[in-house]
C-alpha positions in Angstrom: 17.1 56.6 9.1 16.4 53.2 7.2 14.6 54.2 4.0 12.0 51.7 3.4 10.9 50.2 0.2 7.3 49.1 -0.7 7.1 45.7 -1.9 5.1 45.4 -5.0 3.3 42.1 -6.0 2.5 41.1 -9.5 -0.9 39.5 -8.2 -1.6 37.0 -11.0 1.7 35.8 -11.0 1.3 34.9 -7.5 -2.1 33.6 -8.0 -0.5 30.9 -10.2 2.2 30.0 -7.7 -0.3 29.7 -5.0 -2.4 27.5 -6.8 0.2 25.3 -7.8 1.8 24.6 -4.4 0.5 20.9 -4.0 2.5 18.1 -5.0 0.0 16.1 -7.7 -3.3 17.1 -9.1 -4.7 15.0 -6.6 -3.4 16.4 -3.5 -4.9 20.0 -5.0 -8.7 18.7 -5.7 -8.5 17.2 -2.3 -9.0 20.7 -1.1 -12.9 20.7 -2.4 -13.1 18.1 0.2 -11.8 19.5 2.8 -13.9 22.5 2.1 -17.0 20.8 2.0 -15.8 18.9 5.1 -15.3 22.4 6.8 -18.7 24.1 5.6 -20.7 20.5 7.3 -18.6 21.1 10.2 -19.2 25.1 10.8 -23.1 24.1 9.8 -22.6 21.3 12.8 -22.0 23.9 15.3 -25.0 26.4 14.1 -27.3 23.4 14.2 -28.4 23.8 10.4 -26.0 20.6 9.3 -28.0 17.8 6.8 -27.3 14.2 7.8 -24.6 13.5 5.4 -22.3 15.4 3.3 -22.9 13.7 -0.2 -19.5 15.2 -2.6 -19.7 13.4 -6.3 -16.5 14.2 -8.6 -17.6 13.7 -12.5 -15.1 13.1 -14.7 -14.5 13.1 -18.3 -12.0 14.5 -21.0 -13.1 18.0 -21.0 -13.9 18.7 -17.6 -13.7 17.2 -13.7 -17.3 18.5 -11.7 -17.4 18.7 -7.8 -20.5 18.6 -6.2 -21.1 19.1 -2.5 -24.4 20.5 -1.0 -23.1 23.7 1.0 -23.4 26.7 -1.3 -21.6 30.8 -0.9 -23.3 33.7 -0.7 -22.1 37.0 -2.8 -20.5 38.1 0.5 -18.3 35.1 1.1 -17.2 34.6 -2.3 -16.1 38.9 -2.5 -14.5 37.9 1.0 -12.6 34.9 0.0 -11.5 36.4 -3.3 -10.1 39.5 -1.5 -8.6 37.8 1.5 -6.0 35.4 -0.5 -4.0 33.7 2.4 -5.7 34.8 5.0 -8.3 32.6 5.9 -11.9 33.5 7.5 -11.6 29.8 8.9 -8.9 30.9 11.0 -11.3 32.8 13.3 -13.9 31.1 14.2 -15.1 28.6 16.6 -15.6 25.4 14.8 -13.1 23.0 13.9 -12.0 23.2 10.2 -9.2 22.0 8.1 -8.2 24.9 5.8 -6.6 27.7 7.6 -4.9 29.6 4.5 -7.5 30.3 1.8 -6.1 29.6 -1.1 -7.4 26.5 -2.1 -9.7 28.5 -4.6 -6.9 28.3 -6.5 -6.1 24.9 -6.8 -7.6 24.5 -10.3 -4.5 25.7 -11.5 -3.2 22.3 -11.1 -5.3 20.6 -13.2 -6.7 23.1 -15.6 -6.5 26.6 -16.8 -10.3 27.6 -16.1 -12.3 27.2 -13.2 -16.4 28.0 -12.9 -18.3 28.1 -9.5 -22.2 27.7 -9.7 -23.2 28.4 -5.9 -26.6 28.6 -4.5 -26.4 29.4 -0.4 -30.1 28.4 0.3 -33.6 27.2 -1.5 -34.5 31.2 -1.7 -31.5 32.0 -3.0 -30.5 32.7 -6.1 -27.3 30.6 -7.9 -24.2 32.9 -8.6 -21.7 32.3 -11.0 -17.6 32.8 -10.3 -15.2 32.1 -13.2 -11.3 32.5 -12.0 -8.9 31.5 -14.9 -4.8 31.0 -14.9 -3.0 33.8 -15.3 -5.5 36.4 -14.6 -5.4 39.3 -11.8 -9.3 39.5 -11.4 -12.2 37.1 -11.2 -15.7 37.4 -12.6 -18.7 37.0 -9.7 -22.5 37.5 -11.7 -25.9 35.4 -11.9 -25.6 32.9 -13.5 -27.6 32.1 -16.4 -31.0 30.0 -16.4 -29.7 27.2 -17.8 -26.8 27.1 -15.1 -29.0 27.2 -12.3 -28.5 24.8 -9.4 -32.3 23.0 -8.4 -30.7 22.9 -4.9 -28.6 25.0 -2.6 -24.8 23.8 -2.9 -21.8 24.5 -4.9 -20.6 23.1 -8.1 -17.2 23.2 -9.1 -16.4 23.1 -13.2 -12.7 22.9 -14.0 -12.3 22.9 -17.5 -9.2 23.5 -20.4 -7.5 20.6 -18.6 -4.5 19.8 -18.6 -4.2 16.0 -19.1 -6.8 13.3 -19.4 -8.4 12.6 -16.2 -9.9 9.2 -17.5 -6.0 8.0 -18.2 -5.9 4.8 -16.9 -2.9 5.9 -15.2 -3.0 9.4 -15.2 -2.7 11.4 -12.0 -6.6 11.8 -11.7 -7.7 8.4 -13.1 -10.7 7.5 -11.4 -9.3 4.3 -9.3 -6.1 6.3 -8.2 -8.4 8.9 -7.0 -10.7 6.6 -5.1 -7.9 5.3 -3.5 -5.6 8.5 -2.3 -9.1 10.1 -1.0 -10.0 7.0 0.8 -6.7 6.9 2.4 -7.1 10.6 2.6 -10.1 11.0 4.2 -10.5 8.2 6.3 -11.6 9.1 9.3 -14.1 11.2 8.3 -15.7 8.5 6.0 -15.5 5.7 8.8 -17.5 8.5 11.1 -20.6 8.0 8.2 -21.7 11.2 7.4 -19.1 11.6 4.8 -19.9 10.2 1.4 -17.6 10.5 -1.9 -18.3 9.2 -4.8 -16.8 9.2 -8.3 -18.4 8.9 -11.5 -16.7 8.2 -15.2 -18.7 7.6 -18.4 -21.2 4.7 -16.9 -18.8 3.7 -14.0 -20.0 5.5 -10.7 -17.1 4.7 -8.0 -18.1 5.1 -4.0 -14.5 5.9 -1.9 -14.7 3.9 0.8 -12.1 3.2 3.9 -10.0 0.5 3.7 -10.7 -2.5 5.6 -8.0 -3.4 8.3 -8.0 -7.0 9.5 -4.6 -7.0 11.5 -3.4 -7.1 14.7 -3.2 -3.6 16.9 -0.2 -2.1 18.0 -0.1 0.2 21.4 -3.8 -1.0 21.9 -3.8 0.3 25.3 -1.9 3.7 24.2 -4.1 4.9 21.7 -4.6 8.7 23.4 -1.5 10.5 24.9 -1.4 13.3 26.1 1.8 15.5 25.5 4.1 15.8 29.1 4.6 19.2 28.9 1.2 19.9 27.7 -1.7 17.5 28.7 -4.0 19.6 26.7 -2.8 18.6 23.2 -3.2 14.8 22.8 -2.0 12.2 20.6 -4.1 9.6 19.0 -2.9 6.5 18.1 -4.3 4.0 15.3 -1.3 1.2 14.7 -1.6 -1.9 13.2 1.0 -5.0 12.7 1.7 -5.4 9.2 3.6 -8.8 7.8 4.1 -7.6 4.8 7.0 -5.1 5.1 5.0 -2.6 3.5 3.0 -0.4 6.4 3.1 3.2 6.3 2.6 5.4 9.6 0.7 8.8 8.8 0.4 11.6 10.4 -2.9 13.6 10.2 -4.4 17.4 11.1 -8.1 17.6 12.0 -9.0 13.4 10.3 -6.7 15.0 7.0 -3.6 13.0 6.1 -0.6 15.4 5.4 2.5 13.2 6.3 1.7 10.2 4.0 4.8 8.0 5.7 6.6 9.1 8.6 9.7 7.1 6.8 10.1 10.0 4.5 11.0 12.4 6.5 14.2 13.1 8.8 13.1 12.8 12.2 15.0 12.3 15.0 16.0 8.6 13.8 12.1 7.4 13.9 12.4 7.0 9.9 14.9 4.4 10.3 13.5 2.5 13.5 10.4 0.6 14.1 8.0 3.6 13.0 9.0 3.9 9.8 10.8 0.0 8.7 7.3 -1.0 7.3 6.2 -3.5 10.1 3.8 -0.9 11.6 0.9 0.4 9.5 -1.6 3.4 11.1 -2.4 6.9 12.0 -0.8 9.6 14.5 -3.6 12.3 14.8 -2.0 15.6 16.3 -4.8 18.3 15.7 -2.3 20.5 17.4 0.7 20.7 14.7 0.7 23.7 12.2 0.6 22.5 8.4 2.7 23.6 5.9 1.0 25.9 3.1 -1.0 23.5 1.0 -0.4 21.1 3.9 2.3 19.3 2.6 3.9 18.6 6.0 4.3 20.1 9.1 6.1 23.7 11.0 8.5 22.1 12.7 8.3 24.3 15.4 8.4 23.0 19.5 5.0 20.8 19.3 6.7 19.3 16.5 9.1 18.3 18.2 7.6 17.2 21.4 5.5 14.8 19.5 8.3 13.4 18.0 9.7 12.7 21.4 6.7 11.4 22.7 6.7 8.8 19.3 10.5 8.1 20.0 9.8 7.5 23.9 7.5 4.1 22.7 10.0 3.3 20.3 11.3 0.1 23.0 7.4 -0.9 23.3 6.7 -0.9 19.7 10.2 -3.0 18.7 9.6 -5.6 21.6 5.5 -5.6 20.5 6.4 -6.2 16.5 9.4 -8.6 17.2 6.6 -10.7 19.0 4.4 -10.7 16.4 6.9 -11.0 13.6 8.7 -14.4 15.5 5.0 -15.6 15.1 4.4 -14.6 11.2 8.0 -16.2 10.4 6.6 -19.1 12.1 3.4 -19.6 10.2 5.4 -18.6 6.9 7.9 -21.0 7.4 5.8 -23.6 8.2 3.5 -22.8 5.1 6.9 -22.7 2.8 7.7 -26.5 4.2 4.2 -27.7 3.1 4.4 -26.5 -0.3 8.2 -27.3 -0.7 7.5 -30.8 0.6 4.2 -31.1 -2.0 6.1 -29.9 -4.5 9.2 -32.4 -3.6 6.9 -35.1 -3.6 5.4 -34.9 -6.7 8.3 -34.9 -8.8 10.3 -37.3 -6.7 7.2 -39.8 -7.7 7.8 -38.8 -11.2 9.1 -42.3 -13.4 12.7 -41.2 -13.5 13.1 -41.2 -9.5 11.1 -45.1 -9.1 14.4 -46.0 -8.2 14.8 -44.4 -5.1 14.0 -45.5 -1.3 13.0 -42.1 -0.2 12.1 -41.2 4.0 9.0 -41.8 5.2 7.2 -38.4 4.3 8.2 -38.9 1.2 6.7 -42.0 0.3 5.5 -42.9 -3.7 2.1 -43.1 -4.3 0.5 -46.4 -5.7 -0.3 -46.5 -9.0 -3.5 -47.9 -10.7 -2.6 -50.2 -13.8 -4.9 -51.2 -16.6 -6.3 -54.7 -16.5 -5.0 -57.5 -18.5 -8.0 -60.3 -18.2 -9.8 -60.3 -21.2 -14.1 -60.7 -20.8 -16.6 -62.8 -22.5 -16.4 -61.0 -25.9 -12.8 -61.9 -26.5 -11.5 -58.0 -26.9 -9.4 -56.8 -24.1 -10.7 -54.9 -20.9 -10.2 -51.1 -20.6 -11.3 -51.3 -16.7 -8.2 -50.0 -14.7 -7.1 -52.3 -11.3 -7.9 -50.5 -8.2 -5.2 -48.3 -6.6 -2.8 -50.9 -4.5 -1.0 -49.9 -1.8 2.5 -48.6 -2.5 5.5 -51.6 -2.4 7.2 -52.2 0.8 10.8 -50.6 0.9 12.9 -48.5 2.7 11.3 -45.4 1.7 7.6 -46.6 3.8 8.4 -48.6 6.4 9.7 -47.1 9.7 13.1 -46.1 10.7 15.4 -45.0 13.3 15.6 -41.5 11.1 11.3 -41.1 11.4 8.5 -41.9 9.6 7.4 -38.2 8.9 9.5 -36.4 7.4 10.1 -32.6 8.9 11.5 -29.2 7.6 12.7 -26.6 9.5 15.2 -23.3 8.6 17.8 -23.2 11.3 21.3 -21.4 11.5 23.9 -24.0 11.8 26.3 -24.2 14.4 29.1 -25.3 11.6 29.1 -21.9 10.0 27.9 -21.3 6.6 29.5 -24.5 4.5 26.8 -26.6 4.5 23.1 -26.2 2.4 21.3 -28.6 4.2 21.3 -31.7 6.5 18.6 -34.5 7.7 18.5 -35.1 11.1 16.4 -37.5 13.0 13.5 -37.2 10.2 13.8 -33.7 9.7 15.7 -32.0 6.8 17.3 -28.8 8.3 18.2 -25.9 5.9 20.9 -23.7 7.0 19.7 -19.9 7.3 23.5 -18.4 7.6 24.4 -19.6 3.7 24.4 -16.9 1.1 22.5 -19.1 -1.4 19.6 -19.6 1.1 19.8 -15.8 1.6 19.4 -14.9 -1.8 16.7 -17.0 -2.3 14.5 -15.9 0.4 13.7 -12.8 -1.4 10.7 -13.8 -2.6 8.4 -16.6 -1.5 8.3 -17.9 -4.5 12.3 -18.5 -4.9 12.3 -19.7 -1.2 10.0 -22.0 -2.0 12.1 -23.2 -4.9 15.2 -23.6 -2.6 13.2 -25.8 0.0 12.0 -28.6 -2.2 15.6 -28.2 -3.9 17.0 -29.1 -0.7 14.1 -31.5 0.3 14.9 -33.3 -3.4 19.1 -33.3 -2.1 18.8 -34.8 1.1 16.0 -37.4 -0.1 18.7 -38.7 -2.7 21.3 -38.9 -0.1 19.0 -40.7 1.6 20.2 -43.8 -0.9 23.4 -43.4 -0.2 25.5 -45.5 2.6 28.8 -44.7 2.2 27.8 -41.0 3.4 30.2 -39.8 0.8 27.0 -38.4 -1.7 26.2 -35.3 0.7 29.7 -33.6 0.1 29.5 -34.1 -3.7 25.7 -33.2 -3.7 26.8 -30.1 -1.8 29.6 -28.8 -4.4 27.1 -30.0 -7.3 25.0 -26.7 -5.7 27.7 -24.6 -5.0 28.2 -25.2 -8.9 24.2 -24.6 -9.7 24.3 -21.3 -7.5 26.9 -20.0 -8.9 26.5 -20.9 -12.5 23.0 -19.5 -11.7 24.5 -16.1 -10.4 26.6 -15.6 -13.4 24.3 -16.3 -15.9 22.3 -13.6 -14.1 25.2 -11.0 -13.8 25.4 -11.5 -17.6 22.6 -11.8 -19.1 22.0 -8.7 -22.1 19.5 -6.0 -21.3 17.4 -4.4 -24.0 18.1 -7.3 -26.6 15.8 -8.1 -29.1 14.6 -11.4 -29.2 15.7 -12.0 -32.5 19.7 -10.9 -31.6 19.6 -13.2 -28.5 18.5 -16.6 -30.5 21.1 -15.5 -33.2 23.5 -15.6 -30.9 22.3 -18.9 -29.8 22.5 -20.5 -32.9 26.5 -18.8 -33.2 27.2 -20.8 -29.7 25.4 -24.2 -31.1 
């Protein structure tokens, strides 16, 4: 016969692990949103819900305060405090978030003593729990007069912190918090009833949803049910993002707990459409299982039928964002000509360029003169000349190469040799070089490149012989590549002072 062996816990040892499950501070004082989320819900179904559930956070050095107006009675604070992961919630009949119960114990997080001042309803009177790190026990008594709540809810105190939440980048500072509940909480805050706000010193902070001004993806998908299950539906919220910078979540009962479905390893999704940044949104599957502190999912078989069903859309998604994204290239390029051109323009009308005949597009400004005549009183005139009209030449009359001058970025059939080219008024940038590649990293350098290339071909222009383009082209090849060695070696984590030292040793 097996001889078995009790298992002995050492209880406030596993208190502390428990409570320090989540990832960041603020994924653990989330949880006194979802409870107050869950208590408005559960009061929903009995009919005794207010119209909104008002939660304020109050920070300062010393301590962080949640408010929220749905109090505990003696008996479900003994209940809760003797039932560590194993949730009441998970019984009943209204929708909630938490299923495990230990929440309570989230504190430990953040700091290393936690008060609760709970009043259930207006005749009742305001108790007073005090858990702290490290201990086995937890102390439940009335609180003191000068505690009491003037209204039935429950005040959270966590004090002995652990950091300073008013850090301007600290894990609890008050804009990083707005944000990660906003994003956390969404749906629930865009419903109305739920209110956050967040108060620092004078500041006072409301967390509101983010507004989305982009085009929908899988408008006409946006509730699936599963094929082996029709009962268990997917919701769909997807938007097209331009940026490169979307993140698909997936959420449990309106709570985020995958932030972006590109960290995870499923089934290939991370490194397709879903999760390459083109696609920002929301899968809601109310029917997963979340991990403890719900900091992902059981990947059990509804995990992965749903991310079969997400992989089945995959070809509808690509050929939906590949339409949308030909149209954003099209409005960026054509944004990145105007400015290149502008910006070409103005420095080709600069004193040092008079010289050239430039294409039509490109034509030099008039410029207003001062006035030579000299009036009654003998001293000379200030008055300048009106503006005249710019001096006929090559570079403003038509010609059999355009007026108008155009820009486009094309791949060239020739291969990769050539920069640029002007053809039949429009100056053509070749997308297959490496230098143009390099440079369309950032808008900024891509603009750069454009009215470089604008500037070549305008001073080829001038040239007849049709020799000037293949020595303008290996005068870049020489820029680029003097440009990428100066970059490859330029010193890190020099002091100024070295660097112009050396300077002067070179001069």
């Amino acid at each position: 016969m097996a001889l078995r062996i009790p298992i002995e816990l050492h209880v406030a040892n596993a208190l502390q692990w428990l409570g320090t499950l989540y990832r960041n501070p603020a994924e653990a004082i989330k949880e006194h949103v979802s409870n107050a989320i869950d208590e408005h819900l559960k009061a929903t179904a009995a009919g005794g819900a207010g119209d909104r559930c008002d939660i304020v956070f109050t920070l300062d050095r010393r301590h962080i305060t949640i408010d929220y107006p749905y109090g505990m009675s003696r008996t479900e604070f003994e209940s809760a405090l003797r039932r560590v992961a194993d949730s009441a919630k998970r019984a009943g009949s209204a929708r909630t978030i938490g299923r495990l119960g230990i929440g309570i114990f989230s504190f430990q997080q953040i700091g290393r003593r936690c008060t609760f001042l709970s009043r259930k309803s207006a005749a009742a009177e305001t108790l007073r729990v005090v858990l702290k790190e490290g201990a086995d026990d937890a102390s439940l008594e009335t609180a003191l007069a000068r505690e009491r709540l003037d209204r039935p809810g429950l005040r959270v105190v966590i004090s002995e912190l652990k950091f300073d939440p008013l850090r301007s980048r600290g894990p609890l500072s008050p804009d990083s918090l707005r944000r990660y509940l906003a994003e956390k909480f969404e749906a629930y805050l865009r419903q109305g009833w739920l209110t956050i706000t967040i108060r620092a010193g004078v500041l006072e902070l409301p967390v509101r949803p983010a507004r989305i001004d982009l085009p929908r993806l899988l408008a006409e998908l946006k509730d699936i049910p599963l094929p082996d299950d029709p009962a268990k539906r997917v919701r769909l919220e997807l938007y097209f993002d331009p940026s490169g910078r979307g993140r698909v979540a997936i959420r449990h009962q309106g709570v985020v707990i995958v932030e972006n479905l590109a960290d995870l390893i499923a089934y290939g999704l991370e490194a397709s459409a879903w999760g390459q940044g083109h696609v920002r949104g929301v899968v809601d599957a109310d029917f997963l299982v979340p991990l403890p502190a719900r900091s992902g999912f059981e990947e059990n078989d509804d995990w992965i039928a749903l991310l079969d069903l997400l992989d089945r859309y995959r070809p509808t998604l690509e050929a939906e964002l590949e339409r949308l994204l030909s149209v954003h290239r099209a409005e960026q390029a054509g944004a990145i000509a105007e400015r290149a051109l502008r910006l070409a323009r103005d420095i080709l009308d600069l004193d040092e360029f008079r010289d050239l005949a430039l294409p039509g597009g490109l034509a030099k400004r008039g410029r207003p003169e001062a006035a030579t005549t000299a009036p009654s009183n003998g001293k000379p005139s200030r008055r300048r000349k009106r503006r005249t009209e710019p001096p006929a030449d090559p570079g403003t009359q038509p010609s059999p190469r355009g007026r108008r001058i155009g820009y486009e970025e094309v791949p060239f059939e020739t291969g990769s040799r050539l920069h640029s080219r002007f053809v039949n008024g429009v100056v053509q940038v070749n997308t297959l070089h490496a230098d143009y590649q390099r440079a369309v990293v950032a808008p900024e350098s891509r603009v750069a490149y454009a009215a470089l290339m604008i500037g070549k071909e305008s001073i080829a222009w001038n040239d007849r012989t049709g020799t000037a383009a293949d020595y303008l082209e290996k005068l870049l090849d020489f820029h680029f590549r003097l440009q990428g060695r100066r970059m490859r070696g330029r010193p890190r984590g020099r002091g100024k002072s070295e660097a112009q030292q050396e300077s002067l040793r070179l001069e």
